[in-house]
Short mmCIF file of the C-alpha atoms (twelve columns), coordinates in Angstrom:
data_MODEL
# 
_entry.id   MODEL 
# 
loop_
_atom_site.group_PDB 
_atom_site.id 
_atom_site.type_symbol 
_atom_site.label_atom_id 
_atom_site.label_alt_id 
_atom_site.label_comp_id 
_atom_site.label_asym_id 
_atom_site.label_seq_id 
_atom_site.Cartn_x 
_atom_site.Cartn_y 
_atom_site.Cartn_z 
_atom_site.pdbx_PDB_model_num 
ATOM 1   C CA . UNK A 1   55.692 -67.413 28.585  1 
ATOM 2   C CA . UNK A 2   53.463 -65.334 26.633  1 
ATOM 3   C CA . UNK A 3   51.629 -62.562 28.911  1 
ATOM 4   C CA . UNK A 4   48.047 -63.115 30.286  1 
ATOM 5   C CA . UNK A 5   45.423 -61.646 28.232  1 
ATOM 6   C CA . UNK A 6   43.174 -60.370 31.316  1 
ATOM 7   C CA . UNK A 7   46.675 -58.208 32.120  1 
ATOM 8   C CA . UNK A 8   46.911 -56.317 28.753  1 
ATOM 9   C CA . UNK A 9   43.064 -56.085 28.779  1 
ATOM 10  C CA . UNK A 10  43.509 -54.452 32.375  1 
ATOM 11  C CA . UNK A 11  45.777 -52.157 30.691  1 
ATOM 12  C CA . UNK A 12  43.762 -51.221 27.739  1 
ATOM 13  C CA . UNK A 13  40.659 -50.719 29.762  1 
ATOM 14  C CA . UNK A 14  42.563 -47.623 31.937  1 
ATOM 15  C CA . UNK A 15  43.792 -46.430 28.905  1 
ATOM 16  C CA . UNK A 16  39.935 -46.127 27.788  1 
ATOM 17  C CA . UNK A 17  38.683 -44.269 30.476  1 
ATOM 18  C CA . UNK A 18  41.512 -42.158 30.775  1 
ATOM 19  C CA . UNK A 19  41.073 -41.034 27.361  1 
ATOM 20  C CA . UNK A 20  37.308 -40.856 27.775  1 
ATOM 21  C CA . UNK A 21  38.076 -37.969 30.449  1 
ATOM 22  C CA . UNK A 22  41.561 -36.611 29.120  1 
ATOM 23  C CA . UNK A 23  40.834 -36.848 25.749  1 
ATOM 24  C CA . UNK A 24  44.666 -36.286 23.921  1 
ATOM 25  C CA . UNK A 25  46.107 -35.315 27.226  1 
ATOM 26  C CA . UNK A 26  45.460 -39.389 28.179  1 
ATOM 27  C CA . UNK A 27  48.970 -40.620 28.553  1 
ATOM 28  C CA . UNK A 28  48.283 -43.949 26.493  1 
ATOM 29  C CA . UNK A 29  46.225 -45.611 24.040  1 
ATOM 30  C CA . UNK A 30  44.941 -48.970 23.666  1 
ATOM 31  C CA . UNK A 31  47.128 -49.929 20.809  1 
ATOM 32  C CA . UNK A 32  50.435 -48.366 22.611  1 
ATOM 33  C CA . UNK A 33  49.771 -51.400 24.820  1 
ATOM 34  C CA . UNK A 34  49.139 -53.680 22.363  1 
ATOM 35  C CA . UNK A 35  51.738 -52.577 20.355  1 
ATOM 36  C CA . UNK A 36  54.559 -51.950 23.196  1 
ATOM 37  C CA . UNK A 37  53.594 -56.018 24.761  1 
ATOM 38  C CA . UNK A 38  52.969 -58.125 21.828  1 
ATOM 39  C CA . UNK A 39  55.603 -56.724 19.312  1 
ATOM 40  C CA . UNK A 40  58.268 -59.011 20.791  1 
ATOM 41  C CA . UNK A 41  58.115 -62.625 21.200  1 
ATOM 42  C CA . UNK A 42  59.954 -64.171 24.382  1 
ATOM 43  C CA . UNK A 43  60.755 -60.774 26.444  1 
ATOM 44  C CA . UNK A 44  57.868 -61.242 29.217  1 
ATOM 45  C CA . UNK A 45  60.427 -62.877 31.820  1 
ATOM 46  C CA . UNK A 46  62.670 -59.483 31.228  1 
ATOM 47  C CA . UNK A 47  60.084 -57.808 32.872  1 
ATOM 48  C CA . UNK A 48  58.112 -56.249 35.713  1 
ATOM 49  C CA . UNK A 49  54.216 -55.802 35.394  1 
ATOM 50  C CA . UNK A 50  52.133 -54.431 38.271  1 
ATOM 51  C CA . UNK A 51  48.416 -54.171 38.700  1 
ATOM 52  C CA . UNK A 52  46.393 -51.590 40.882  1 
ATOM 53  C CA . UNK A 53  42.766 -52.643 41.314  1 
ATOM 54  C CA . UNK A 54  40.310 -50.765 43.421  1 
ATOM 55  C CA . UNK A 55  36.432 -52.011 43.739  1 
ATOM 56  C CA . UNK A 56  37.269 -54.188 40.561  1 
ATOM 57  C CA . UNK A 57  38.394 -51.013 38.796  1 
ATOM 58  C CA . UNK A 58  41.986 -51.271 36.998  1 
ATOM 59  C CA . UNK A 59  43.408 -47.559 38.331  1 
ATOM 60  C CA . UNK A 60  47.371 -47.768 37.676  1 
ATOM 61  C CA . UNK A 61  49.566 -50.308 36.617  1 
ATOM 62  C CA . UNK A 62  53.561 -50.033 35.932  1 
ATOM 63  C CA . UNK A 63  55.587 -51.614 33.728  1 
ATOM 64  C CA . UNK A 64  59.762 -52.101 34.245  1 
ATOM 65  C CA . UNK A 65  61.478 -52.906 31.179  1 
ATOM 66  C CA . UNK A 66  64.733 -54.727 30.895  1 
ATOM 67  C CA . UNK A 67  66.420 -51.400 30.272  1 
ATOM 68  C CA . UNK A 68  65.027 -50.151 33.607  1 
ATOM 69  C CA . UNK A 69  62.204 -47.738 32.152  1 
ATOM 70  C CA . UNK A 70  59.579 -47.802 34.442  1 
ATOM 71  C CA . UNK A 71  56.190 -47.314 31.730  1 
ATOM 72  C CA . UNK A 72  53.509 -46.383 33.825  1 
ATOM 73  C CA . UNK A 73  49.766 -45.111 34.149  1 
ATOM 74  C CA . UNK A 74  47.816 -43.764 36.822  1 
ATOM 75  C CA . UNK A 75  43.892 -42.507 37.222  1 
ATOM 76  C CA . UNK A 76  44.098 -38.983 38.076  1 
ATOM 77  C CA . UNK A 77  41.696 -39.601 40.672  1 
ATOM 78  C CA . UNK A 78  44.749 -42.112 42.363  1 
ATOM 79  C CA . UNK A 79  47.754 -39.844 41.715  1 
ATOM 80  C CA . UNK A 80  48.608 -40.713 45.564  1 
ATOM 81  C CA . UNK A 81  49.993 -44.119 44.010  1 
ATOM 82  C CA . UNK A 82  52.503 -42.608 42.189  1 
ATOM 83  C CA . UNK A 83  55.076 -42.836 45.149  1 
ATOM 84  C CA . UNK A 84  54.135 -46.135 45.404  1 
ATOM 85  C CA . UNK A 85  54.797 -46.699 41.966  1 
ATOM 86  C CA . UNK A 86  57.945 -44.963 41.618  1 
ATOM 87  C CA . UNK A 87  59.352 -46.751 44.420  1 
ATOM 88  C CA . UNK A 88  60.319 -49.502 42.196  1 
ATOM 89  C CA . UNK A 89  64.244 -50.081 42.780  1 
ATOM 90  C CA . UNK A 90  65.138 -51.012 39.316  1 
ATOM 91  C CA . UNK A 91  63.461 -48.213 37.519  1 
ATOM 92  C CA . UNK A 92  66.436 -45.905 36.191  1 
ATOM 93  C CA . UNK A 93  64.265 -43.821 33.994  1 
ATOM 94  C CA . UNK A 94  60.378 -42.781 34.464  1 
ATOM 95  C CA . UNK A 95  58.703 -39.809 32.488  1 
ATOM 96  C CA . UNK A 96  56.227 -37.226 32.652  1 
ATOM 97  C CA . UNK A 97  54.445 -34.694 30.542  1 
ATOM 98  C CA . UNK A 98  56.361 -31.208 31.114  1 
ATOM 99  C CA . UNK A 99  53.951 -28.891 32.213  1 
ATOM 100 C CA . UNK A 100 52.606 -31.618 34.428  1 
ATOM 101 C CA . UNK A 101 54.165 -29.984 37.846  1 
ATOM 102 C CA . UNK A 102 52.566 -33.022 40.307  1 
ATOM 103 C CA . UNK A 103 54.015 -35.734 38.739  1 
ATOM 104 C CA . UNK A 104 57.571 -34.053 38.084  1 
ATOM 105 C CA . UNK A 105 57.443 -33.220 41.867  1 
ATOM 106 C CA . UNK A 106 56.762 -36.979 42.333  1 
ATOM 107 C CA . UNK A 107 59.458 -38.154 40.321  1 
ATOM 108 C CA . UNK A 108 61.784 -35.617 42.098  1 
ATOM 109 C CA . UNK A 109 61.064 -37.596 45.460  1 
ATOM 110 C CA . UNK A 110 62.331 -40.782 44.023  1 
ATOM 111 C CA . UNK A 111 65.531 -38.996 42.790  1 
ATOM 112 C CA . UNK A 112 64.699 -38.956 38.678  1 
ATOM 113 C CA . UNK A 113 66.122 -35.713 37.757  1 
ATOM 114 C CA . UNK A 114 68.161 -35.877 34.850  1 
ATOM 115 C CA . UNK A 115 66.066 -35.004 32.008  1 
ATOM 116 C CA . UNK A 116 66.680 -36.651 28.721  1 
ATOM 117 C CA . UNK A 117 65.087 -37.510 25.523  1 
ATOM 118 C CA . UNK A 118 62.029 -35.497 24.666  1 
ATOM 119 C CA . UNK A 119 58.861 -37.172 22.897  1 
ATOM 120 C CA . UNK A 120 56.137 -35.082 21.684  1 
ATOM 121 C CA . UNK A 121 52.471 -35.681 21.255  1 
ATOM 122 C CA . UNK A 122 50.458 -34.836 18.319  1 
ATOM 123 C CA . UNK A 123 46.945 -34.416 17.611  1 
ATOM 124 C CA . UNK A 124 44.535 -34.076 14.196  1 
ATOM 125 C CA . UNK A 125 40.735 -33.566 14.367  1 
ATOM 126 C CA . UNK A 126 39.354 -35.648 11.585  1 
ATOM 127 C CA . UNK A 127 35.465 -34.151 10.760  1 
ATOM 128 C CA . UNK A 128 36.202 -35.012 7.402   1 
ATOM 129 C CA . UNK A 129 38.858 -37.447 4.979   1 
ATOM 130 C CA . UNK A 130 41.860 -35.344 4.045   1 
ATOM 131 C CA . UNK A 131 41.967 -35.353 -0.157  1 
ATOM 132 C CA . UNK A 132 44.364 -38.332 -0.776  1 
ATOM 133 C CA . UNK A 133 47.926 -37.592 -2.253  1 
ATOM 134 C CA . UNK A 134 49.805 -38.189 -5.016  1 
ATOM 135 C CA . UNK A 135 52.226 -41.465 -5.682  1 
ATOM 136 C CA . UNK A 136 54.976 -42.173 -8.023  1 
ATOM 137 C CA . UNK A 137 53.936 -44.011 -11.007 1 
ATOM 138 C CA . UNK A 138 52.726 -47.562 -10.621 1 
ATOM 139 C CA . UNK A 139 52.517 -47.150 -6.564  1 
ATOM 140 C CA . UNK A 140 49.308 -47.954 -5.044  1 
ATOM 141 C CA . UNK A 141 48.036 -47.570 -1.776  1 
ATOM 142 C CA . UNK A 142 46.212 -50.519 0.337   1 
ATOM 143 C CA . UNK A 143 45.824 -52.467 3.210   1 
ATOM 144 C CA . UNK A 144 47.214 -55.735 4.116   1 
ATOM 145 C CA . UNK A 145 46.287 -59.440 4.691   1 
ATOM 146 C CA . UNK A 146 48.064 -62.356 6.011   1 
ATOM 147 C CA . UNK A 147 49.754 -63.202 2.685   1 
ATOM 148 C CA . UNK A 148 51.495 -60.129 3.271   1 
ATOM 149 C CA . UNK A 149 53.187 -60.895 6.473   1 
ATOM 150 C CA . UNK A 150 56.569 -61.412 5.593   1 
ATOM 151 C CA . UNK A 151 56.713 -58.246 3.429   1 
ATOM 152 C CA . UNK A 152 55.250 -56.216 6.426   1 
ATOM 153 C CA . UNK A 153 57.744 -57.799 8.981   1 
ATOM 154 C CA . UNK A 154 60.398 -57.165 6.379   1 
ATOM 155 C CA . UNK A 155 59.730 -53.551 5.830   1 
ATOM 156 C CA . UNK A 156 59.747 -52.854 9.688   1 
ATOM 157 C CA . UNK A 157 62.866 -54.255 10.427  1 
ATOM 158 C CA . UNK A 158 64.738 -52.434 7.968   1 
ATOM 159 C CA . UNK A 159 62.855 -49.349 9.241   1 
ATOM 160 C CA . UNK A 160 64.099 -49.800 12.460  1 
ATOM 161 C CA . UNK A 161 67.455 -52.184 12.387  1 
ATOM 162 C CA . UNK A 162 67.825 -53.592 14.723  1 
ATOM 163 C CA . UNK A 163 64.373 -55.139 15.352  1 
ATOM 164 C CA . UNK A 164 63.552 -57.701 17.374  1 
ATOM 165 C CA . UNK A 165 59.960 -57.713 15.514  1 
ATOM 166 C CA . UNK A 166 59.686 -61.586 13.726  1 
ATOM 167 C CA . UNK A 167 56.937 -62.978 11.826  1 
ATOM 168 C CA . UNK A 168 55.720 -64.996 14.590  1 
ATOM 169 C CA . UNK A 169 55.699 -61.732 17.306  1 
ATOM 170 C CA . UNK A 170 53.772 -59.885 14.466  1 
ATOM 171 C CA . UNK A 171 50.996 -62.315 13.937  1 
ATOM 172 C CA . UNK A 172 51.249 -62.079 17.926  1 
ATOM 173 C CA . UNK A 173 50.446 -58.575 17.302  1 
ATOM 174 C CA . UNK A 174 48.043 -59.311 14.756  1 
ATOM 175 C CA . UNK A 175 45.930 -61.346 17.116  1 
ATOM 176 C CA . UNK A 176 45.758 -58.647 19.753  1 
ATOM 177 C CA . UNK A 177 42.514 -56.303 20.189  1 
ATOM 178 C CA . UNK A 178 42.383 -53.682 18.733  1 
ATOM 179 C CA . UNK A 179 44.265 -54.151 15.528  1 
ATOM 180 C CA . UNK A 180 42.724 -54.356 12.362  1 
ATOM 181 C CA . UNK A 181 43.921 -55.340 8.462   1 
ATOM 182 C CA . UNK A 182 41.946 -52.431 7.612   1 
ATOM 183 C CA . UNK A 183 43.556 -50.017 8.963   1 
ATOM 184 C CA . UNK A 184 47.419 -51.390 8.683   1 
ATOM 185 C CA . UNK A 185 47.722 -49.373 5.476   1 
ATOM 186 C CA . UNK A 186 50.898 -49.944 3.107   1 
ATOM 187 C CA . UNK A 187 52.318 -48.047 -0.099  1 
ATOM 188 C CA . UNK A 188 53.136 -50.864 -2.382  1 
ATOM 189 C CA . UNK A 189 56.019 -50.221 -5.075  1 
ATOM 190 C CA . UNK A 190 55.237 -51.448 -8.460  1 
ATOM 191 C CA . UNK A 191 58.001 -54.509 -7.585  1 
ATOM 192 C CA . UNK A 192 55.297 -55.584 -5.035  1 
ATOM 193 C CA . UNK A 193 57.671 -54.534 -2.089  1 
ATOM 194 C CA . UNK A 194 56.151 -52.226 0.711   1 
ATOM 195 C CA . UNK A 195 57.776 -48.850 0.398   1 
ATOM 196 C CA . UNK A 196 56.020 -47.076 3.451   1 
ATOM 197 C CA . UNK A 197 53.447 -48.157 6.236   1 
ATOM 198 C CA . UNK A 198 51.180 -46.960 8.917   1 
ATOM 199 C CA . UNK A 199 49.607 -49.175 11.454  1 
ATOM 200 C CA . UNK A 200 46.507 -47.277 12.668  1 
ATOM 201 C CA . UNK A 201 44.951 -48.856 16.202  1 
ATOM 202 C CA . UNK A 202 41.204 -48.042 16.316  1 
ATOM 203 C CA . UNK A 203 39.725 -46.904 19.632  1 
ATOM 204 C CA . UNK A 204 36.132 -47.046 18.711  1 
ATOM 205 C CA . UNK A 205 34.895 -45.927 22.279  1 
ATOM 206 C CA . UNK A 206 36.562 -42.516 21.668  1 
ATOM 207 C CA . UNK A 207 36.715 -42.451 17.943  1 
ATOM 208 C CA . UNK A 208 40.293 -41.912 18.679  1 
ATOM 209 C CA . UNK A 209 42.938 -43.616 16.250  1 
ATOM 210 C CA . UNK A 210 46.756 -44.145 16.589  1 
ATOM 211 C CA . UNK A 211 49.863 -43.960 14.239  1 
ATOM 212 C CA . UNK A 212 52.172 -46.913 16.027  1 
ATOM 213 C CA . UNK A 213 54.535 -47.294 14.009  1 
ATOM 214 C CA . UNK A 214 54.710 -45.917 10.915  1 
ATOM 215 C CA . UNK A 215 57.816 -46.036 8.625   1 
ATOM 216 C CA . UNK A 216 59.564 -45.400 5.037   1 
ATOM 217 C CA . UNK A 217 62.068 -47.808 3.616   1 
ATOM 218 C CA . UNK A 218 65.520 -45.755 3.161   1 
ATOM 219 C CA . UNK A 219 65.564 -45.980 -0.700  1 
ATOM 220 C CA . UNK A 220 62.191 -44.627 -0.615  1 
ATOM 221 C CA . UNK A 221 62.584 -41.274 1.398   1 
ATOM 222 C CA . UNK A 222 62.144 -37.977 0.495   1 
ATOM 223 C CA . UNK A 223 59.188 -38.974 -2.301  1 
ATOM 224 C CA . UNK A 224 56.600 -37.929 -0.427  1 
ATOM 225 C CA . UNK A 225 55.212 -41.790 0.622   1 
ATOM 226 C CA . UNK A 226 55.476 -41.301 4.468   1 
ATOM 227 C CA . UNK A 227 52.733 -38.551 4.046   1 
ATOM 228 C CA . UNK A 228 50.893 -40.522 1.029   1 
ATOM 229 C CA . UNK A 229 50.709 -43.152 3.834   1 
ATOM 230 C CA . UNK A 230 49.771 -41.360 6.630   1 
ATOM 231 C CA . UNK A 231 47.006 -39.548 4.910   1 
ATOM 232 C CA . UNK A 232 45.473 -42.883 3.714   1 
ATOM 233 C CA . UNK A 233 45.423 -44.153 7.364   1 
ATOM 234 C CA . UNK A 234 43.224 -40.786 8.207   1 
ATOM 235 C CA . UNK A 235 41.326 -41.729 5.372   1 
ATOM 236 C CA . UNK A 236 40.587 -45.381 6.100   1 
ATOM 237 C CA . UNK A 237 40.607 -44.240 10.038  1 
ATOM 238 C CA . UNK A 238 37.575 -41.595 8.944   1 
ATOM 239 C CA . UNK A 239 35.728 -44.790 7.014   1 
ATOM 240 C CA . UNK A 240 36.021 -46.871 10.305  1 
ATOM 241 C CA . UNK A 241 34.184 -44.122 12.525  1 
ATOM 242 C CA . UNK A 242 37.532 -42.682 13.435  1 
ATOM 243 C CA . UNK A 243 37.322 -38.322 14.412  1 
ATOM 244 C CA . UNK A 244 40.749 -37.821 15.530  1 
ATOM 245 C CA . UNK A 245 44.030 -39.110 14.878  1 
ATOM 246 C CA . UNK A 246 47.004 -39.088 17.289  1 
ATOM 247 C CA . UNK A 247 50.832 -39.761 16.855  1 
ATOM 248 C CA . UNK A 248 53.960 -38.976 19.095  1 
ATOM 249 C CA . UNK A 249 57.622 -38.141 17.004  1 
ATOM 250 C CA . UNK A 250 60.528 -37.611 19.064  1 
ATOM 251 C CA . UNK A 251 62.723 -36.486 16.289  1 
ATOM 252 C CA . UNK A 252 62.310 -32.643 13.903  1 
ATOM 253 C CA . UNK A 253 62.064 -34.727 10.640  1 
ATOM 254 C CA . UNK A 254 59.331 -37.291 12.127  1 
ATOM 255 C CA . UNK A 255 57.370 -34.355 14.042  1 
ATOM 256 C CA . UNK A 256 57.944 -32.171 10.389  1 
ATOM 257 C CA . UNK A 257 55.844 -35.233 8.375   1 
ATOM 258 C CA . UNK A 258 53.115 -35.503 10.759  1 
ATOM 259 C CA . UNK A 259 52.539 -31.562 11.206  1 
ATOM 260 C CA . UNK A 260 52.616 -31.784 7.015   1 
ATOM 261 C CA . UNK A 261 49.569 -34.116 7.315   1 
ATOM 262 C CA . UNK A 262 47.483 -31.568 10.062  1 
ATOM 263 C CA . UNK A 263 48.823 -32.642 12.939  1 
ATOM 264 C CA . UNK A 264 50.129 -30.384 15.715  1 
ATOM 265 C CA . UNK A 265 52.256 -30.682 18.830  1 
ATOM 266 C CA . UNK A 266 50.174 -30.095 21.814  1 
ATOM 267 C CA . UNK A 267 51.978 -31.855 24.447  1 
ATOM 268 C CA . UNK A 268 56.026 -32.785 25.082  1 
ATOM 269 C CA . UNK A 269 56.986 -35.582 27.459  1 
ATOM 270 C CA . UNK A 270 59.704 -35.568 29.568  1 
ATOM 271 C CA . UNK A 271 61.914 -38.940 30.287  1 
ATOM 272 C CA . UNK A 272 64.163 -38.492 33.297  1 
ATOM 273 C CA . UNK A 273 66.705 -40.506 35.002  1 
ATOM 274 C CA . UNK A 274 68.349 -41.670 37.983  1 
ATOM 275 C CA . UNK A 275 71.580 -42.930 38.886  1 
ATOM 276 C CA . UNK A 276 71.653 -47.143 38.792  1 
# 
């Protein structure tokens, strides 16, 4: 059963206050949520979705994958949910930004504290388009449309075998606020297959756009595209209103392409476990 639209809208509008008054220290972005829920097709009953509403107000909700990650968000004017929250008995693995010492403590009461993998957030100012880069011969950059669908799907699941990603989750995706053909940006190889792609989610409140997920085919690596890509979606992202660009990377080479293209670490977060 396909997940109620008033619950990823719930969601989304934390995620736009949060950023509003964090600015890139805001643990989420609209399109990580429209991204992480509409990317897979059939995986709702796998899991657990909570709501916290206050005077009408969305201020945390929590989100229990099959795995047992607990994905979470909370005001910081409501941190005194977070036990609440964490509570949860299936969650196995919960995270938190390093240097955040409240939260860690939190996640200490409800035993996560085996650190493990380590994903970092990036940030880029964008007053003005970056000068585009060069391409191979008889590459072009551009954006897509829906005749492109199968090429798009087909590029990300050889980016990331195994995917679960299918034609019909991506037009799910596709149909979910905020994403825009405009700013899913492709290099196309002269053969008319994708070689690279960024997906760019617009958060026009906060002029605020996201890299989720961006990707190289293997026979295309290491020819510059990823960054030809990347610095089309700041260009395109600049067109559309957008003055800054984030990204997270969780791996050197992934962090090393970004930080190529301006970005820079300026947060790490932290996922820790507990035993199941």
């Amino acid at each position: 059963m396909r997940l109620a639209p008033e619950i990823v809208s719930a969601m989304q509008q934390l995620a736009l206050e949060e950023r509003r008054l964090l600015g890139p220290r805001a643990s989420w972005h609209v399109g990580d949520i429209a991204w992480g829920l509409r990317q897979h097709e059939g995986r709702e009953g796998e899991w657990k979705i909570r709501l916290w509403v206050e005077d009408g107000r969305t201020v945390a909700w929590s989100w229990r994958k099959e795995d047992g990650l607990l994905e979470h968000d909370v005001h910081p004017d409501h941190l005194r949910l977070l036990d609440e929250i964490l509570a949860e008995p299936a969650a196995r693995v919960a995270m938190a930004f390093e240097d955040d010492a409240e939260r860690r403590e939190a996640l200490v009461r409800h035993g996560f504290t085996q650190p493990g993998h380590v994903m970092h957030y990036l940030v880029r100012d964008l007053a003005e388009p970056p000068e585009p880069l060069p391409l191979p011969d008889g590459f072009r950059c551009r954006t897509v449309a829906a005749a492109d669908v199968p090429e798009r799907v087909s590029i990300h699941r050889e980016v990331w075998a195994p995917s679960r990603v299918t034609q019909s989750s991506f037009e799910q995706v596709r149909a979910e606020w905020p994403y825009r053909e405009s700013l899913d940006c492709v290099v196309e190889a002269p053969d008319g297959r994708f070689a690279a792609y960024c997906l760019c989610w617009p958060d026009d409140e906060n002029a605020v756009g996201e890299f989720e997920p961006v990707g190289v085919r293997p026979e295309s690596r290491r020819r510059g595209l990823g960054a030809a890509v990347c610095t089309f979606a700041l260009r395109r992202l600049h067109e559309e209103g957008g003055r800054q660009a984030i990204v997270y990377c969780t791996t050197e080479p992934a962090c090393a392409l970004y930080e190529s293209v301006g970005f820079r670490i300026h947060a790490s977060l932290i996922a820790y476990s507990r035993p199941g």
